[in-house]
C-alpha positions in Angstrom: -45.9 -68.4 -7.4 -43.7 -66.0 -5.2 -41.5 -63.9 -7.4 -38.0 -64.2 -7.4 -36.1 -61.0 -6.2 -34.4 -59.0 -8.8 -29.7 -59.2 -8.7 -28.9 -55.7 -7.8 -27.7 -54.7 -11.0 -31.0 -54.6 -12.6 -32.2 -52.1 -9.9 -32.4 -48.1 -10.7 -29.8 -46.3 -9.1 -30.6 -44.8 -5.7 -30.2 -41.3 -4.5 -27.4 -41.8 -2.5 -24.9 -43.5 -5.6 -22.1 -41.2 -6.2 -22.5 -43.5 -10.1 -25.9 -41.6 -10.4 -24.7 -38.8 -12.9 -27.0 -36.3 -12.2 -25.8 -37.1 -8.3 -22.0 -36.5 -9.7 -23.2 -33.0 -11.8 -25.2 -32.1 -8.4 -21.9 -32.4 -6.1 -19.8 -30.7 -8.4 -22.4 -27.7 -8.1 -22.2 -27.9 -4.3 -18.6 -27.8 -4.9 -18.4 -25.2 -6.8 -20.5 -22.6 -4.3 -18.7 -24.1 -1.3 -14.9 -23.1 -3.0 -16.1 -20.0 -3.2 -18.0 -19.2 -0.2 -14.4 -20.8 1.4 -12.5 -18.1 -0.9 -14.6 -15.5 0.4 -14.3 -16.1 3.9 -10.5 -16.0 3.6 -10.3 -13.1 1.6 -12.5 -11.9 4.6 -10.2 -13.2 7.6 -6.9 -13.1 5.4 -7.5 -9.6 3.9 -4.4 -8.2 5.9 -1.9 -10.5 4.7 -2.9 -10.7 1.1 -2.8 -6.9 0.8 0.8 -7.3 1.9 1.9 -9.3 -0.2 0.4 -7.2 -2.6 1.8 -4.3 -2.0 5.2 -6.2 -2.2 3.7 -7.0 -6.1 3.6 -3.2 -6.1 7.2 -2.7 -4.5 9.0 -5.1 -6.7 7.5 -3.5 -9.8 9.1 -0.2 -8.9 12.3 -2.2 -8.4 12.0 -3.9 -11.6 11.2 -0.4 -13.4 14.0 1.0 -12.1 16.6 -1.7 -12.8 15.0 -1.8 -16.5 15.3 2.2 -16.8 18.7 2.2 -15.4 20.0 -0.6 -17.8 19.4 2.2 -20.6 22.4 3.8 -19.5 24.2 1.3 -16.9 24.9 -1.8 -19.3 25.8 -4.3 -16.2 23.8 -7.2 -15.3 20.7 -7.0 -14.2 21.5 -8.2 -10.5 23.5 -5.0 -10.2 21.5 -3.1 -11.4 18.7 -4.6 -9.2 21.2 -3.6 -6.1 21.5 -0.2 -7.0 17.9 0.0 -7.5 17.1 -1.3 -4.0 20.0 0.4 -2.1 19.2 3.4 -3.2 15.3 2.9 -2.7 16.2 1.2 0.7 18.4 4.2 1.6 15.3 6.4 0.7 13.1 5.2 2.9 15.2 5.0 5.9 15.7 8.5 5.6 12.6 9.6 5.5 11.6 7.6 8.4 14.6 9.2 9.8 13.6 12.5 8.9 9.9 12.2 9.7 10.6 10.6 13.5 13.7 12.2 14.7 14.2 15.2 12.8 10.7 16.9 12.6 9.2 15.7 15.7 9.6 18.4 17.6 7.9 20.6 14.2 5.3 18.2 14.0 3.8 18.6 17.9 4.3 22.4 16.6 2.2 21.4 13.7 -0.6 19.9 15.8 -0.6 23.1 17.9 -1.1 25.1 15.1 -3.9 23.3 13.2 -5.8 23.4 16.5 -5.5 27.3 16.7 -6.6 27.6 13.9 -9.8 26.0 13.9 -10.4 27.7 16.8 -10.0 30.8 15.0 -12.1 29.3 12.2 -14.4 28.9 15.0 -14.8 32.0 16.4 -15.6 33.0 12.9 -18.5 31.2 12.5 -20.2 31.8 15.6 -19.5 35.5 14.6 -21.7 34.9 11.8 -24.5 32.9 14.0 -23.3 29.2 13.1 -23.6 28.2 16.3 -20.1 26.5 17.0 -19.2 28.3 19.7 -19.7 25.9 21.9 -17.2 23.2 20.1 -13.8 22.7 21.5 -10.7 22.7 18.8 -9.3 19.2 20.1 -12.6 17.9 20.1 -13.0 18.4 16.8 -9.7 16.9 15.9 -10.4 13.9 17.8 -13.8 13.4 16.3 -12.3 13.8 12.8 -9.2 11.2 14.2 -12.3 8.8 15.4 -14.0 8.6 12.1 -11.1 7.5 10.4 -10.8 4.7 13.2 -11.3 1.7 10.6 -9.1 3.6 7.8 -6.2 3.6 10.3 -6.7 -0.2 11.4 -3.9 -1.8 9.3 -1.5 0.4 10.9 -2.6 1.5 14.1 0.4 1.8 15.9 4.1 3.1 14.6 5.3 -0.6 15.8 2.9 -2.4 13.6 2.9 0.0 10.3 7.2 -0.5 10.7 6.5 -4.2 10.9 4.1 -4.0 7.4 6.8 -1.5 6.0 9.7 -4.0 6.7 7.1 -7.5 5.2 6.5 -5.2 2.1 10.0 -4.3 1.7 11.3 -8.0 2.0 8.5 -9.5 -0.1 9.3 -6.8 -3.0 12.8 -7.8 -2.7 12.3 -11.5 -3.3 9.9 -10.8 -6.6 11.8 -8.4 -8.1 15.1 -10.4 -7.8 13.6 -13.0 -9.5 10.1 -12.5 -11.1 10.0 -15.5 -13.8 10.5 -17.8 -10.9 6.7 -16.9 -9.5 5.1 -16.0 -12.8 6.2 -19.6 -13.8 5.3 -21.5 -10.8 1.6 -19.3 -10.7 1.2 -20.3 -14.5 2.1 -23.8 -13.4 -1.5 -24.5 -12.0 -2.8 -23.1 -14.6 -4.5 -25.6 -17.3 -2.1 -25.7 -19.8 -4.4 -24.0 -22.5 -4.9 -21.3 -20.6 -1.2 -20.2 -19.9 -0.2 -18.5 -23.0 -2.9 -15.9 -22.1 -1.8 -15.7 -18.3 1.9 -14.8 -19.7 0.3 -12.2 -22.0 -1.4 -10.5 -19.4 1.3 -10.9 -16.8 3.5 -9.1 -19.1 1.0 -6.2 -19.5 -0.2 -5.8 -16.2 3.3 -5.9 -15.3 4.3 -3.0 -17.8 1.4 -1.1 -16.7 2.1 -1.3 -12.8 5.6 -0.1 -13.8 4.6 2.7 -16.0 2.1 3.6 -13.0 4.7 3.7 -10.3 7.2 5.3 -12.0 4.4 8.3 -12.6 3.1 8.0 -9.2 7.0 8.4 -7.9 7.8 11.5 -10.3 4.4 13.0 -9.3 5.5 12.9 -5.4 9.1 14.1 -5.9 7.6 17.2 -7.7 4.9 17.9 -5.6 7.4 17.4 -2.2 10.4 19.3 -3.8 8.4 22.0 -5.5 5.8 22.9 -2.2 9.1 22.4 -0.2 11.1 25.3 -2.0 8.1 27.4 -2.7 6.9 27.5 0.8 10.7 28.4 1.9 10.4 30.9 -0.5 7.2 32.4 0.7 8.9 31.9 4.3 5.8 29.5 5.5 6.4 28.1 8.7 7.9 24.1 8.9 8.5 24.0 4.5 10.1 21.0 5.0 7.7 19.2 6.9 5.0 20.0 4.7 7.0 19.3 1.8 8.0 15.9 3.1 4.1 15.6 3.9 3.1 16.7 0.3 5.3 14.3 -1.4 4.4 11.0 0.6 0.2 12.3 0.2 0.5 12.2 -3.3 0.9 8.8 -3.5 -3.1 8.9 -2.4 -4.4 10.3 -5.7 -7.3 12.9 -4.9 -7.5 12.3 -0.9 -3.5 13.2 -0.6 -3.8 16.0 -2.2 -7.1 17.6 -0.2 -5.1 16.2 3.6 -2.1 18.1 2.4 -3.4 21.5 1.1 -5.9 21.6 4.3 -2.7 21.5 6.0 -0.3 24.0 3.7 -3.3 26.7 4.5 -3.7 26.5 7.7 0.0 26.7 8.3 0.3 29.4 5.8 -1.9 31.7 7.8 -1.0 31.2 11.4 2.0 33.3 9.8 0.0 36.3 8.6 -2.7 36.6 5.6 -0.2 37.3 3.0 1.9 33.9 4.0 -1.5 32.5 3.8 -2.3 33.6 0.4 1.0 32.5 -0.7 0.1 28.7 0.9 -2.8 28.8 -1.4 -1.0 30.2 -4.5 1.9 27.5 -3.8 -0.7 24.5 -3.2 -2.5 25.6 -6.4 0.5 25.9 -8.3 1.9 22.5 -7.5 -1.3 20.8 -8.0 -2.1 22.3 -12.0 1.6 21.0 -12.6 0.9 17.5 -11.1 -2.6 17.8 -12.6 -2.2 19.0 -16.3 1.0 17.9 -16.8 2.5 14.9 -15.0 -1.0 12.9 -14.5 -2.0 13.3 -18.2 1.2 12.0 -19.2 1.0 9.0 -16.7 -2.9 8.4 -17.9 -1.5 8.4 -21.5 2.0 6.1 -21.1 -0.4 3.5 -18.6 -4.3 3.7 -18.4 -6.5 6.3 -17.9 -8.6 5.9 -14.8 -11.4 8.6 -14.3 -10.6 10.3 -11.1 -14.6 8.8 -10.0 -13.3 5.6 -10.4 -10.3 6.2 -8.3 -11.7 7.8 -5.5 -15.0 5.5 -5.2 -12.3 2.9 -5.2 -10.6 4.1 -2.8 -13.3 4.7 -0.7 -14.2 0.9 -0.6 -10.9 -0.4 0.1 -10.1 2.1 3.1 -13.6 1.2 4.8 -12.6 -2.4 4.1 -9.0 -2.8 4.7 -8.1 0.3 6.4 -5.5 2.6 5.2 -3.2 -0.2 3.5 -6.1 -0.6 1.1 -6.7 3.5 1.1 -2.9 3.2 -0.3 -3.2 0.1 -3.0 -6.8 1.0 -4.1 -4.9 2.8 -7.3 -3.0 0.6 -8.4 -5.5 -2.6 -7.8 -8.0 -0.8 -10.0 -5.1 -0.4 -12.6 -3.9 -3.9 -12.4 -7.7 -5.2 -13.3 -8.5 -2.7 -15.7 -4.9 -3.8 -17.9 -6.0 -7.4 -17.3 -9.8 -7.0 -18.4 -8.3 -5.1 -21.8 -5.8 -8.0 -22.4 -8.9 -10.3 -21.8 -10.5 -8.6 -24.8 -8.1 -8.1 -26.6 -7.7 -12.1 -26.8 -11.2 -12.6 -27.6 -11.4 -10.4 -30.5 -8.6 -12.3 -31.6 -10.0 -15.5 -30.7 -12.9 -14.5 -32.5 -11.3 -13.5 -35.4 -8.9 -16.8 -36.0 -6.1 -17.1 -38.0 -8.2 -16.4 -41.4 -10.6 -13.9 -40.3 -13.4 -12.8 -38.2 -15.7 -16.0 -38.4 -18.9 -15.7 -40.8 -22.0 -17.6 -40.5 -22.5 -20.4 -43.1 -24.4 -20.5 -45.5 -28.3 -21.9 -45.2 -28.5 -25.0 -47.3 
């Protein structure tokens, strides 16, 4: 007797039914490693535009601190205050664009001139002692040392194009800063709702900490660009003002800024004589204990403390990668995470702990 084929709901699932649960636990897998190989690729291809927005995070957080420190002795509402705040930041970076391209242009071709003498001098000197660099031309050398930075100077390669990132920056910071709940809301938003107390708590000190950190970062340049600026004028060292406007906008590079501009405060300090020279040195030394022992210890101690490694390796990473917008924002990226993994912990311990207690093992029966 022929047997009678079995209905179809009697037969084992087959490889291709999505009902198949290990086929469903299998596709969300896949899914999983796809997203991120998709995330990956555009943080790869998109790696410009996020670090602009970024650095508008960055912007508006100096806004913000600025409008919170001025409300401690402007009691007016906060969109004044905001204003103020980005007038006068607005007003300071016009002028130093001003400055920097109409006013010292003709000081820095002078400056170029002069770096080039003297490594030629520098030069001479070591095929004096048998070095064998005779034989390399100053402008050369430059060039070489200009090529090597090619893929740190990508982002802004031209003035045209860092203007254009200067301007996105400025507009994005604008639009956070005037109002910040508005986005920390709508990112918390698509967050599952169990998770969103914890995103506002380390919003809040990520936030605090960026501020802190810029507001640091900020009093560090003005007293590095005022104080070489009227210490070289002092010493009578040739173009003070340019290097002082130089010194002031490096220091916003922790540990690279400060090695580009006293490379540059020497050199110009002794194509006007030794003794000019050895004030350069005494002036770049000076500056940089102050910054040093006093205004980056109380930064480290009022924000986090990042070991100077850290920073540089970090720094290092993010110039190779994203040129020298991601030389700039390395610092504060690194601070940003390292707030946010220490409000991570600090939840877990306290999740750990519960309401009554750090939770003990129970007793075997």
């Amino acid at each position: 007797m022929k047997d009678e084929a079995s209905p179809a709901g009697s037969q084992p699932l087959g490889p291709s039914e999505l009902r198949d649960p290990l086929i469903r636990h299998e596709l969300k897998r896949a899914s999983v490693w796809f997203a991120m190989g998709l995330a990956i690729l555009a943080i790869i291809f998109l790696a410009q535009p996020l670090l602009l927005i970024f650095g508008g995070i960055v912007f508006a957080a100096i806004l913000d601190g600025g409008t919170r420190l001025l409300g401690r002795v402007l009691p007016i509402a906060r969109g004044w205050r905001l204003l103020i705040v980005a007038l006068a930041a607005l007003a300071f970076l016009a002028g130093t664009v001003w400055l920097a391209g109409v006013q010292l242009a003709a000081q820095a071709a002078t400056l170029r001139d002069i770096i080039a003498d003297q490594i030629s001098r520098l030069l001479e000197i070591g095929a004096t002692y048998g070095l064998g660099v005779r034989s390399i031309e100053p402008q050369q050398l430059m060039q070489q040392a200009l090529s090597s930075l090619g893929r740190l100077t990508s982002a802004v390669s031209t003035a045209l194009g860092g203007l254009t990132n200067l301007v996105m920056i400025v507009v994005i910071g604008l639009f956070i800063a005037a109002e910040p709940n508005l986005y920390e809301r709508g990112i918390a938003w698509m967050l599952p709702s169990e998770t969103r107390e914890r995103f506002y708590r380390t919003s809040d000190r990520v936030g605090s900490t960026l501020r802190r950190l810029m507001a640091g970062r900020l009093l560090g340049m003005a007293v590095e660009g005022i104080g070489t600026w009227v210490l070289l004028t002092v010493g009578g060292v040739p173009m003070a003002a340019l290097l002082g406007l130089l010194t002031g906008l490096l220091a916003f590079l922790p540990n690279i800024g400060a090695i580009i501009s006293g490379v540059l405060i020497v050199l110009v300090g002794f194509s006007a004589g030794f003794q000019t020279g050895i004030w350069a040195i005494a002036v770049y030394a000076i500056v940089q204990v102050v910054d040093g022992y006093l205004i980056v210890p109380y930064v480290a101690r009022k924000t986090v403390d990042l070991a100077p490694a850290l920073v540089l390796g970090a720094q290092l990473i993010f110039g190779a990668l994203f040129g020298l917008l991601g030389l700039a924002l390395a610092d504060p990226l690194v601070a940003m995470l390292k707030a946010a993994l220490e409000q991570k912990s600090v939840d877990d311990h306290e999740e750990a702990e519960g309401p009554e207690g750090p939770n003990e093992p129970a007793a075997a029966i």
